[in-house]
C-alpha positions as a Markdown table, in Angstrom:
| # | Residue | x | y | z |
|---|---|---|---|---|
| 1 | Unk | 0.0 | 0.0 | 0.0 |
| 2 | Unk | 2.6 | 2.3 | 1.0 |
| 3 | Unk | 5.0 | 1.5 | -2.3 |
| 4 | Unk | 1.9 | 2.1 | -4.6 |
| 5 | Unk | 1.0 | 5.5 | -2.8 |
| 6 | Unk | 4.3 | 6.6 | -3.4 |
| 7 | Unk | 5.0 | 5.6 | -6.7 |
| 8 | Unk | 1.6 | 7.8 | -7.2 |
| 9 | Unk | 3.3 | 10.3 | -5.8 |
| 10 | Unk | 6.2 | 10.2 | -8.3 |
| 11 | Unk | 4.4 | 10.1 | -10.8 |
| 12 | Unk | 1.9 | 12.8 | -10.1 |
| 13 | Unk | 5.7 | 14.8 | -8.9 |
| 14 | Unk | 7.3 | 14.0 | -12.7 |
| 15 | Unk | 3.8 | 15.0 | -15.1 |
| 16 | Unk | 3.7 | 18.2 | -13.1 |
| 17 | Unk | 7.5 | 18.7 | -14.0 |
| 18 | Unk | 7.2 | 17.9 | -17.7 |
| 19 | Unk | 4.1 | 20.0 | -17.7 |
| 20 | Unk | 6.1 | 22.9 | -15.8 |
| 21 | Unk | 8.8 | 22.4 | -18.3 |
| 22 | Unk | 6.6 | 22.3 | -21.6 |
| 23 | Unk | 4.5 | 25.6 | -20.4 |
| 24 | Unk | 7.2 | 27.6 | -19.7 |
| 25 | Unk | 9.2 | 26.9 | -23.3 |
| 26 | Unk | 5.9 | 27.4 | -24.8 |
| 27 | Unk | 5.0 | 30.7 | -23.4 |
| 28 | Unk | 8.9 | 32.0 | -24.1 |
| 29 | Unk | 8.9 | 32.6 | -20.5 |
| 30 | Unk | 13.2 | 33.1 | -21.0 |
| 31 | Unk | 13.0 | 35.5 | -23.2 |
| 32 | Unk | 10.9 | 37.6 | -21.7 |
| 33 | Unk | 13.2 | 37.5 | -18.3 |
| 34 | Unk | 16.5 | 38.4 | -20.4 |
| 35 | Unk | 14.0 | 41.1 | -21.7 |
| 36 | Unk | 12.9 | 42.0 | -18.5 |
| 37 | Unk | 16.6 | 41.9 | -16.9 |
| 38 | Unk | 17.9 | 43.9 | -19.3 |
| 39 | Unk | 15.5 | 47.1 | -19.4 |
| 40 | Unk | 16.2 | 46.7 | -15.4 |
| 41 | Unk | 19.6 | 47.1 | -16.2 |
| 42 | Unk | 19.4 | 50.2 | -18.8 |
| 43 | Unk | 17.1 | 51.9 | -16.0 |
| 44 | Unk | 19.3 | 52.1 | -13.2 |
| 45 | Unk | 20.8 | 55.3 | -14.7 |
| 46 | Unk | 18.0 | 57.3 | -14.9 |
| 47 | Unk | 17.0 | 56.0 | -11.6 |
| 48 | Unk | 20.0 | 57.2 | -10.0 |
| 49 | Unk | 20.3 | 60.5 | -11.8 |
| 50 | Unk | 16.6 | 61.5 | -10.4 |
| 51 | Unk | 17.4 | 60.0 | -7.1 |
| 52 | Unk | 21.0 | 62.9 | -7.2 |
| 53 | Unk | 18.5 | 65.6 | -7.9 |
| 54 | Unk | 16.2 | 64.7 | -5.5 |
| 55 | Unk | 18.4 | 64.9 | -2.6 |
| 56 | Unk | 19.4 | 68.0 | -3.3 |
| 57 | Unk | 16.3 | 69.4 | -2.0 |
| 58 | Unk | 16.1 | 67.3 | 1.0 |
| 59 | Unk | 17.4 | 69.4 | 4.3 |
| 60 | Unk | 19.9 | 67.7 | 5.5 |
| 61 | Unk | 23.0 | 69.7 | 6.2 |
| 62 | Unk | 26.5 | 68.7 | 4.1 |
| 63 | Unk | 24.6 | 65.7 | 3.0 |
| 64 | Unk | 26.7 | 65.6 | -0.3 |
| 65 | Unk | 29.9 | 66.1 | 1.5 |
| 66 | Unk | 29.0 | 63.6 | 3.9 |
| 67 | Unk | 28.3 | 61.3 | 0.7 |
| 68 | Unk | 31.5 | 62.3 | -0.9 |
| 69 | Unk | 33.8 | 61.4 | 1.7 |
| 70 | Unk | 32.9 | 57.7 | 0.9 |
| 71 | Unk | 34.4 | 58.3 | -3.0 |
| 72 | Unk | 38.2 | 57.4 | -3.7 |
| 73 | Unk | 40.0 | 60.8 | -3.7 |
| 74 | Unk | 42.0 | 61.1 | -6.7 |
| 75 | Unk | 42.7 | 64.7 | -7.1 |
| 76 | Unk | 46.0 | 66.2 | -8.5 |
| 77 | Unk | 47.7 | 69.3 | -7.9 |
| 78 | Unk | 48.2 | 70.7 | -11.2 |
| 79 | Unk | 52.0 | 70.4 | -12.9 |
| 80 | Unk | 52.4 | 67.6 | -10.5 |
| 81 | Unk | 53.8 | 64.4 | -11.8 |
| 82 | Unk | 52.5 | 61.1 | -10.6 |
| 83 | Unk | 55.0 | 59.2 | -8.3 |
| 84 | Unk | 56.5 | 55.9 | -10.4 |
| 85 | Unk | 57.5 | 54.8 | -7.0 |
| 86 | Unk | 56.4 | 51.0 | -7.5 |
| 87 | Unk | 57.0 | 48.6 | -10.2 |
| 88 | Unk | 53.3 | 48.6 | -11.1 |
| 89 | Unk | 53.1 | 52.4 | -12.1 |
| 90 | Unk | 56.1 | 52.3 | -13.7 |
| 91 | Unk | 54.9 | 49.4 | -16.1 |
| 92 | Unk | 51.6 | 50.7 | -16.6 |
| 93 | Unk | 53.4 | 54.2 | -17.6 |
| 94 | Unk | 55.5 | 52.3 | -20.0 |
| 95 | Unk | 52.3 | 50.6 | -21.2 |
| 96 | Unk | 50.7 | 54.9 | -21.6 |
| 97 | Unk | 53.7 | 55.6 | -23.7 |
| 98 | Unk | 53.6 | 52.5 | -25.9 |
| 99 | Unk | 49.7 | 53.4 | -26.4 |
| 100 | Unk | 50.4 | 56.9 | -27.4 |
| 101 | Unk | 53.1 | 56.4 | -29.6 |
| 102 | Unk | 51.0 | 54.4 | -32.1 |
């Protein structure tokens, strides 16, 4: 009784499987989440351009500063050369050069 009610059970499992299977090739149910991923993707951009001119007007004082402080600072002070002091920067120098020579 109990190997018939399981083999049921499998059975009933593996049809709702294939039918799972069939309905979502059928209805193109991939394509329409690579479609759906990818206008996802290409919105972000707006999103987070409206989202920077929103918080301008919210009152919060040195908010942008505050946010700032989290970005990598990589200003220059102008005429100043870049220090080749490791043997990284050196090689990706020699790699600028080669680039602008050609």
């Amino acid at each position: 009784m109990l190997a018939s009610s399981m083999k049921a059970a499998c059975l009933i499992i593996k049809a709702s499987l294939v039918t799972i299977y069939n309905d979502v090739l059928d209805e193109h149910l991939f394509v329409f989440a690579a479609g759906l991923s990818y206008y996802l993707v290409l919105s972000l951009f707006p999103l987070l351009v409206s989202m920077a001119a929103l918080l301008a007007y919210v009152p919060i004082p040195h908010l942008f500063e505050g946010l700032l402080n989290f970005a990598p600072s990589t200003e220059r002070k102008i005429g100043s050369k870049p220090s080749l002091t490791s043997k990284r920067c050196r090689m990706c120098s020699a790699l600028t050069l080669q680039a602008s020579l050609c």
